[in-house]
C-alpha positions in Angstrom: -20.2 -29.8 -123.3 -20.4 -28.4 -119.7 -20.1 -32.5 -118.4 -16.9 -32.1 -120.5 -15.7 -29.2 -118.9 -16.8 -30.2 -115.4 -14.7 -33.9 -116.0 -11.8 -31.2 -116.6 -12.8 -29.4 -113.6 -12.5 -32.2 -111.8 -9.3 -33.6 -112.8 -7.9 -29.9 -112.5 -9.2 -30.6 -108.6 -7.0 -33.9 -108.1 -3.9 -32.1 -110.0 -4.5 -29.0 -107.5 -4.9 -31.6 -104.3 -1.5 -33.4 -105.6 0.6 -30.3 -105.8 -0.7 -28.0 -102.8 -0.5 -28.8 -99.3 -4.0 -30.7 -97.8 -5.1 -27.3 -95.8 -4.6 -25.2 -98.8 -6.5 -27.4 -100.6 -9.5 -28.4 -98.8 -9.8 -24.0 -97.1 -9.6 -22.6 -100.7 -10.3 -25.8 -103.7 -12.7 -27.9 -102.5 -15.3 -25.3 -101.7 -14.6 -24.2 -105.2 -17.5 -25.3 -107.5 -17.5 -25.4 -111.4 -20.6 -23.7 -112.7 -20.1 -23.1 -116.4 -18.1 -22.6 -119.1 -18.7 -19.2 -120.4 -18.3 -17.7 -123.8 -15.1 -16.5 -122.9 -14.0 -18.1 -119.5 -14.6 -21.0 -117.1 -16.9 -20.0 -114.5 -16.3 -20.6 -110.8 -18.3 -20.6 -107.8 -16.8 -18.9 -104.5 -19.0 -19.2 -101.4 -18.3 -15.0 -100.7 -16.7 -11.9 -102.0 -13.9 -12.2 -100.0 -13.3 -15.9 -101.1 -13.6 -14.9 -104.7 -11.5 -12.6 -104.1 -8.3 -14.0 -102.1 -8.7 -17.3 -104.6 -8.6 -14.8 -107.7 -5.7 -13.0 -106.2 -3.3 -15.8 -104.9 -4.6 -18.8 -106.6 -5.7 -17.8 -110.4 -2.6 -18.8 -111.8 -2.4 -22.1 -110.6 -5.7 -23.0 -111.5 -5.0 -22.3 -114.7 -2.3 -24.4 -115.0 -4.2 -26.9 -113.5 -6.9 -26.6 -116.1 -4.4 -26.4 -118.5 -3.0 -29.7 -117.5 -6.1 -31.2 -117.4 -8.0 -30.1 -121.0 -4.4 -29.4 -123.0 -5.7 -26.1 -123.4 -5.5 -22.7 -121.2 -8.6 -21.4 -119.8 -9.4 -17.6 -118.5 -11.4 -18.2 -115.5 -14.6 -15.8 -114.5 -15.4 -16.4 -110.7 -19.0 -15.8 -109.3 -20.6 -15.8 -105.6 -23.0 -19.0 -105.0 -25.4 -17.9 -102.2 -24.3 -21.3 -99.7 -26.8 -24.5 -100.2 -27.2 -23.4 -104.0 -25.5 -25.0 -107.1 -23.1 -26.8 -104.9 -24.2 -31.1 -105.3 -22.8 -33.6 -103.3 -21.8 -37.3 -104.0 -25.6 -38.3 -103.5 -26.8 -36.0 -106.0 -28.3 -33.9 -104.2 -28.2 -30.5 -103.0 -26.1 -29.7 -99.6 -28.4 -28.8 -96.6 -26.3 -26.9 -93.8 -26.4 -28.1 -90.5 -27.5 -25.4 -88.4 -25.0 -23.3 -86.8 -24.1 -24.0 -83.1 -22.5 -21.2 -81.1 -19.8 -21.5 -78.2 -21.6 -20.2 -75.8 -25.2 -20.4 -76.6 -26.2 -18.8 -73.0 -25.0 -15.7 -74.4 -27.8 -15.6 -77.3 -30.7 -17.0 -74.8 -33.1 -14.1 -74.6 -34.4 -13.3 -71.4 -38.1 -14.5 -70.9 -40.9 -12.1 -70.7 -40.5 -10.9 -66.8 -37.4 -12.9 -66.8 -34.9 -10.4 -65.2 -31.6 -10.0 -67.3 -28.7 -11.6 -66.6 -26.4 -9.1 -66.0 -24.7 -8.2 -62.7 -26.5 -4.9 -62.0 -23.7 -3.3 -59.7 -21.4 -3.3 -63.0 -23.8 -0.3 -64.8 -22.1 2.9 -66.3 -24.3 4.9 -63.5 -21.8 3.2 -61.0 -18.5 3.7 -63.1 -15.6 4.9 -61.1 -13.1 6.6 -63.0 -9.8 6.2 -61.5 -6.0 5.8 -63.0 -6.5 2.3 -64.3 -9.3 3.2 -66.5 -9.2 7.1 -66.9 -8.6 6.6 -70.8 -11.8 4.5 -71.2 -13.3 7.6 -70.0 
C-alpha cells in the first residue's frame, strides 16, 4: 500500500512542478519527501520546523489538490521533521550523503595555531576606543 501511495506522491510532484513556477517548486516540493500514509493523513517529510511550517501554511492546499488529482481522492496531510541524510533516497537507491559544507570565507573559521598570534589588528581593541560624535551612540 505505501508503494501505492508513494506512486501518488509522485505523480502529485509532476502535477505540483506543472502548475507552480520552477523556483517554487524545486525551494519548497522537491525537498519534500513522502514517508507514510498514516491512519488518518499522508505523512510528509520537511527538512526543519520552519519548512514544515511555511509549506503547511502557504502550500497545504495545493498539495491537496494535487494529491487529489493524482489518487481521485482528498487526502489530509500530517507533516514531520526528517533530521537531513535520513529517509530521503535518491535515484540510485541509496541514501543521500551531504557534501560537506564550504564557507565563504574559510580564513575566518581557521583557528589560530598554538603560539600562533591572532589575527586581529591589535590597535583596534576596546582599551583604545575613542568616543567621539560619529560613534557616541555605540557607546
Amino acid at each position: 500500500m505505501a508503494d501505492n501511495v508513494s506512486a501518488v506522491w509522485e505523480r502529485a510532484l509532476a502535477l505540483l512542478k506543472e502548475n507552480t513556477n520552477q523556483q517554487t517548486y524545486k525551494t519548497w516540493f522537491e525537498p519534500m519527501r513522502f514517508i507514510e500514509e498514516g491512519d488518518s493523513a499522508i505523512v510528509l517529510g520537511a527538512p526543519n520546523e520552519f519548512f514544515k511550517n511555511w509549506v503547511a501554511e502557504h502550500y497545504s492546499d495545493i498539495i491537496i489538490n494535487s494529491l487529489e488529482q493524482a489518487s481521485g481522492k482528498k487526502p489530509s496531510l500530517k507533516f514531520v521533521i526528517i533530521p537531513q541524510g535520513e529517509g530521503a533516497k535518491e535515484d540510485g537507491g541509496e541514501a543521500a550523503t551531504e557534501e560537506p559544507k564550504k564557507h565563504i570565507f574559510p580564513f575566518l573559521f581557521k583557528k589560530p595555531l598554538p603560539g600562533e598570534e591572532s589575527r586581529l589588528n591589535a590597535k583596534y581593541t576596546f582599551d583604545s576606543f575613542v568616543i567621539g560624535p560619529s560613534n557616541r551612540f555605540s557607546h
